[in-house]
Backbone as CSV, one residue per row, in Angstrom:
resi,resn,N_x,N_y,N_z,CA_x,CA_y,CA_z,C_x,C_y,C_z
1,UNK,13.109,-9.493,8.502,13.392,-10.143,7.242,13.689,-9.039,6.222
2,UNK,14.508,-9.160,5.637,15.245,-8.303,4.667,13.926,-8.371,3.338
3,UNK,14.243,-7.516,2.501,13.117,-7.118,1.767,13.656,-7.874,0.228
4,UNK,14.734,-8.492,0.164,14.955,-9.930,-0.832,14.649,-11.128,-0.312
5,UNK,14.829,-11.084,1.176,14.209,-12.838,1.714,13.148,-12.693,1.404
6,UNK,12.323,-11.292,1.665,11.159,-11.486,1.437,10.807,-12.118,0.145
7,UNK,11.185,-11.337,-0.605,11.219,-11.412,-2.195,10.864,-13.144,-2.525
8,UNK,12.387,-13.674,-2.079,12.429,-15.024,-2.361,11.197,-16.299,-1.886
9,UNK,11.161,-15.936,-0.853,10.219,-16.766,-0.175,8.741,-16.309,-0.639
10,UNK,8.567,-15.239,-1.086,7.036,-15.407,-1.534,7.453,-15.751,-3.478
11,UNK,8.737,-15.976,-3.915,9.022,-16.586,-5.084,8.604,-18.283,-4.837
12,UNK,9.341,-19.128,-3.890,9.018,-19.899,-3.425,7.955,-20.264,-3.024
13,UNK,7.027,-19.803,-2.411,5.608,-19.874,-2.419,5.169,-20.075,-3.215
14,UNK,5.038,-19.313,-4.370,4.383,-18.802,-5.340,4.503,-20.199,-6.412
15,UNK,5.774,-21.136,-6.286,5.952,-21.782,-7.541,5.710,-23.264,-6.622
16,UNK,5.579,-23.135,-5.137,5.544,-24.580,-4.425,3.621,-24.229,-5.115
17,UNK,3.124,-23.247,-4.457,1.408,-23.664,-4.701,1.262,-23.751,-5.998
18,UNK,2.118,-23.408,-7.351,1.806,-23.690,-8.364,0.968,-22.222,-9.255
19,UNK,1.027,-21.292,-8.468,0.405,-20.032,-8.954,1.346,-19.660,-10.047
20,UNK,0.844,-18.640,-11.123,1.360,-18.102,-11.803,2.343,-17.130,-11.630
21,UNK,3.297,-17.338,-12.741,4.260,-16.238,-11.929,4.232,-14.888,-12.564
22,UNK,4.404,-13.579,-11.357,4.115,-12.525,-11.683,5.445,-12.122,-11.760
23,UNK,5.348,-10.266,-11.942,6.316,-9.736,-11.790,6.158,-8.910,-10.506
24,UNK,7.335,-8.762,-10.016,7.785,-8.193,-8.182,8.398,-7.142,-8.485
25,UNK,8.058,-5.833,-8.738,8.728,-4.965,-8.439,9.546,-4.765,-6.881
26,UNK,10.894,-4.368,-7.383,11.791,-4.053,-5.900,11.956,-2.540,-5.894
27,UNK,11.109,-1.753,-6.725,12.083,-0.492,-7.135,11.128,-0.067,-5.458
28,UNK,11.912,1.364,-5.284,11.743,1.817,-3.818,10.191,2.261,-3.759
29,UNK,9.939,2.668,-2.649,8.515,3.558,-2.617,8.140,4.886,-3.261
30,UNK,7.228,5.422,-4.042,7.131,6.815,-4.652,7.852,6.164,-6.192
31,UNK,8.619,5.329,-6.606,8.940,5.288,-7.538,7.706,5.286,-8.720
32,UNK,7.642,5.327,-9.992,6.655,5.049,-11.288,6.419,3.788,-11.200
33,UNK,6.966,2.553,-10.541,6.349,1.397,-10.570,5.860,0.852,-9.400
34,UNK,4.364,1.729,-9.345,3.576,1.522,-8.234,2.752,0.665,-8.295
35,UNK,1.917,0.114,-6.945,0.989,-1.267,-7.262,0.034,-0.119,-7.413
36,UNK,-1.524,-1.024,-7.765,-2.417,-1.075,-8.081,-3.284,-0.527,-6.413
37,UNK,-2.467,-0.674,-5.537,-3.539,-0.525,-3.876,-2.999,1.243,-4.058
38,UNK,-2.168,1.303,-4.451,-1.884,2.605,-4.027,-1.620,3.618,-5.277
39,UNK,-2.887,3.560,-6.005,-3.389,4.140,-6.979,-4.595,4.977,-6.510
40,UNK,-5.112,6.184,-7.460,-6.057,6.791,-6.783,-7.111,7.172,-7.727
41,UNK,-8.089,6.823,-7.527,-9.239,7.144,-8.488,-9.393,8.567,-8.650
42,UNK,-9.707,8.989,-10.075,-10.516,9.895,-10.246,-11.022,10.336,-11.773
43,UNK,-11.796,11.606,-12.069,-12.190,11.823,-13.165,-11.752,12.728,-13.524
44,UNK,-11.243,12.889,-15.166,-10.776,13.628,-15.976,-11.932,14.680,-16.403
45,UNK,-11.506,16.140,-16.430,-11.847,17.269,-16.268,-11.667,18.192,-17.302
46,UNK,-10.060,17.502,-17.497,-9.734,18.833,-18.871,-8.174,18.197,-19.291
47,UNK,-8.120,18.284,-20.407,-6.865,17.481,-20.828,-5.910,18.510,-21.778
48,UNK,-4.814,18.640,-21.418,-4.169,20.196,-22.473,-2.628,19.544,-23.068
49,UNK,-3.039,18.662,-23.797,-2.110,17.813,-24.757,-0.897,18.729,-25.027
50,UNK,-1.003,19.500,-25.301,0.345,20.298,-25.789,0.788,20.840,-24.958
51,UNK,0.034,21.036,-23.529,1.238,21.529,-22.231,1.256,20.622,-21.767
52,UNK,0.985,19.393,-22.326,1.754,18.100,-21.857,0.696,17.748,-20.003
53,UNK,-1.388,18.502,-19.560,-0.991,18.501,-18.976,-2.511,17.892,-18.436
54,UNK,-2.965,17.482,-17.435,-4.480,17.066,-16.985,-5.384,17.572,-16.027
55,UNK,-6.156,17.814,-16.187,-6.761,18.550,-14.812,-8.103,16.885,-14.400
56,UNK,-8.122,16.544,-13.229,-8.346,15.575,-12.362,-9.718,16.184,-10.852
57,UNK,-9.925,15.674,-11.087,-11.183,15.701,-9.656,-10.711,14.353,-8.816
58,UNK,-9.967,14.526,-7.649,-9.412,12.648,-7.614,-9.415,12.572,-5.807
59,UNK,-9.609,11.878,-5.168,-9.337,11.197,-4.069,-8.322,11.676,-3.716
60,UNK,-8.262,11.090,-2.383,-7.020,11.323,-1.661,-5.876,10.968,-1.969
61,UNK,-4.655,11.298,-2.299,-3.512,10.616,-2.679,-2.624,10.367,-1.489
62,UNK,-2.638,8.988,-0.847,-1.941,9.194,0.071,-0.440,9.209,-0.161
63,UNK,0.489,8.867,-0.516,1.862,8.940,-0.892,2.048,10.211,-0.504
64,UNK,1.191,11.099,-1.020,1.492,12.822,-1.063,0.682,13.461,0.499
65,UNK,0.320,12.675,1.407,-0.734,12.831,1.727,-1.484,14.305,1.537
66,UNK,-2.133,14.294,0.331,-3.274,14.822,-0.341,-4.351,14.519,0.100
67,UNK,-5.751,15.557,0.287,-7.110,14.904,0.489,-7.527,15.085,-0.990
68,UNK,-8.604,14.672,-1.358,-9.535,14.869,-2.368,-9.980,15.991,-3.084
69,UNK,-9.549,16.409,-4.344,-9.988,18.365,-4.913,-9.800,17.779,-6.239
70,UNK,-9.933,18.606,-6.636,-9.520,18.753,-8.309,-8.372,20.050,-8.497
71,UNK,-7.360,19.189,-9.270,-6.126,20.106,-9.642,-5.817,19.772,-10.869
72,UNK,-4.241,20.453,-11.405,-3.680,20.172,-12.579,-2.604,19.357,-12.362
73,UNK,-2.411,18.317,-13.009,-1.121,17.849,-12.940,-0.132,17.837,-14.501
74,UNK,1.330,17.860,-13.865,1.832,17.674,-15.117,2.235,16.000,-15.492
75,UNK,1.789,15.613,-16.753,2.215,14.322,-16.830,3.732,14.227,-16.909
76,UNK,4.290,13.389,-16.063,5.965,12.925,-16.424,5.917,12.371,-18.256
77,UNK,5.245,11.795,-18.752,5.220,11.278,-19.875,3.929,11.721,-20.694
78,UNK,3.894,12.738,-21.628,2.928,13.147,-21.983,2.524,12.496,-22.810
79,UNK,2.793,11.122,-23.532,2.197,10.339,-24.279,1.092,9.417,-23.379
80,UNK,1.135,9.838,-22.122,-0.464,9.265,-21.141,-1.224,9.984,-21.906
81,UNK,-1.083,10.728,-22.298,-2.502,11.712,-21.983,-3.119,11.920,-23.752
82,UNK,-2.655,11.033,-24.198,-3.293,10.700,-26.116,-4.630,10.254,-25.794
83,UNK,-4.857,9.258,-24.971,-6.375,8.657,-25.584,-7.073,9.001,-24.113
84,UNK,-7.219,9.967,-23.375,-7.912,10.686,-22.556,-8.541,11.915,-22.778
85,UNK,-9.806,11.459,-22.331,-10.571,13.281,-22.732,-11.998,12.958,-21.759
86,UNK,-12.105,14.516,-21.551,-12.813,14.774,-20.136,-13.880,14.671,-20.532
87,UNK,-13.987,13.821,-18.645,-15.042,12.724,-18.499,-14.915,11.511,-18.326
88,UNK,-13.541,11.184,-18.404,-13.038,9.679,-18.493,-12.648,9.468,-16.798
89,UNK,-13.038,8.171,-16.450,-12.877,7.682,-15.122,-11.514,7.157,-14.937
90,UNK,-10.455,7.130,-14.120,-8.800,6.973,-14.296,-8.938,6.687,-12.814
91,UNK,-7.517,5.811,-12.970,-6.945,5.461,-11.434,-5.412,5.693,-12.070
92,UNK,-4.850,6.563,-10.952,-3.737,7.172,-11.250,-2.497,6.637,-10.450
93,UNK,-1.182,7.386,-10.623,-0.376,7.809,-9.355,0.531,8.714,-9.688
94,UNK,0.717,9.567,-8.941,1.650,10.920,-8.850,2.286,10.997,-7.764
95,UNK,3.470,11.578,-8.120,4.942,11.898,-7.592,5.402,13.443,-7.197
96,UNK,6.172,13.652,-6.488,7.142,14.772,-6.883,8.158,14.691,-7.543
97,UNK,8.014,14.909,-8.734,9.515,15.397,-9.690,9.979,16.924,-9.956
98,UNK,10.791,16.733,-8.871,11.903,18.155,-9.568,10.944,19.035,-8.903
99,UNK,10.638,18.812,-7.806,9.227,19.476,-6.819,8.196,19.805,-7.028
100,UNK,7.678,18.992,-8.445,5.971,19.514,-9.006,5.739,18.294,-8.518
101,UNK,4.726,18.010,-8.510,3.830,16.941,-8.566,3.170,16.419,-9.972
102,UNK,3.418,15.272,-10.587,3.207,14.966,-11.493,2.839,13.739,-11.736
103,UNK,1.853,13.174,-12.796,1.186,12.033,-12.768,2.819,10.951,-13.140
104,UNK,2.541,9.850,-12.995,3.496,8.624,-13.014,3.561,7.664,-13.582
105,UNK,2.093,7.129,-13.832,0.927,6.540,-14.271,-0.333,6.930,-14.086
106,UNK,-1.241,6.339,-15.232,-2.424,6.622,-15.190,-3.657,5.337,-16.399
107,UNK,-4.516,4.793,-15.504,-5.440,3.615,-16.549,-6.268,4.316,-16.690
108,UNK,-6.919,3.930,-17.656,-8.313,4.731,-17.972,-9.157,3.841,-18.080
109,UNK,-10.085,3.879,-16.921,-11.051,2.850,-16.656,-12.361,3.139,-17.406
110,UNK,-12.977,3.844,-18.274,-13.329,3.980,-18.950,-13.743,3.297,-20.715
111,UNK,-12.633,2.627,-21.170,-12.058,2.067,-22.122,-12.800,0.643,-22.270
């Protein structure tokens, strides 16, 4: 099944059982609009606003397959990183852009 039948038929589903309707991202895999399963916990460490940048203690990232350490990442969008400061609990996701690895998103479960 093609990955729009799919699409459709769980659209169809979705409005025969009467559930609410969400939004379906189609964008590809690794893209910035990642679900929520493939997000990765961790805690904020050190936050350097003006190099735009975060340091993380975090789980495994599988996308990257990463195990679990604490590193720096650079945020793709450094306006994440305004209302974060270390110590704060986050579920993330990071990418390779332009061959760094860089956050994509990030919640702050904390809040």
């Amino acid at each position: 099944m093609t990955r729009s039948n799919l699409l459709a038929a769980l659209f169809v589903v979705s409005i025969a059982a009467g559930a609410p309707a969400q939004t379906i991202s189609a964008a590809p895999q690794g893209d910035a609009a990642t679900s929520a399963a493939s997000m990765t916990e961790g805690e904020v460490r050190k936050v350097d606003k003006e190099a735009g940048k975060v340091t993380l203690r975090h789980g495994p990232i599988a996308n990257l397959d990463m195990p679990g350490m604490t590193m720096v990442f650079k945020a793709a969008d450094p306006k994440m990183l305004e209302s974060l400061k270390e110590g704060d609990k986050v579920r993330f996701s990071a990418d390779r852009i332009n061959g760094a690895i860089a956050i994509t998103r990030i919640e702050d479960l904390s809040q």
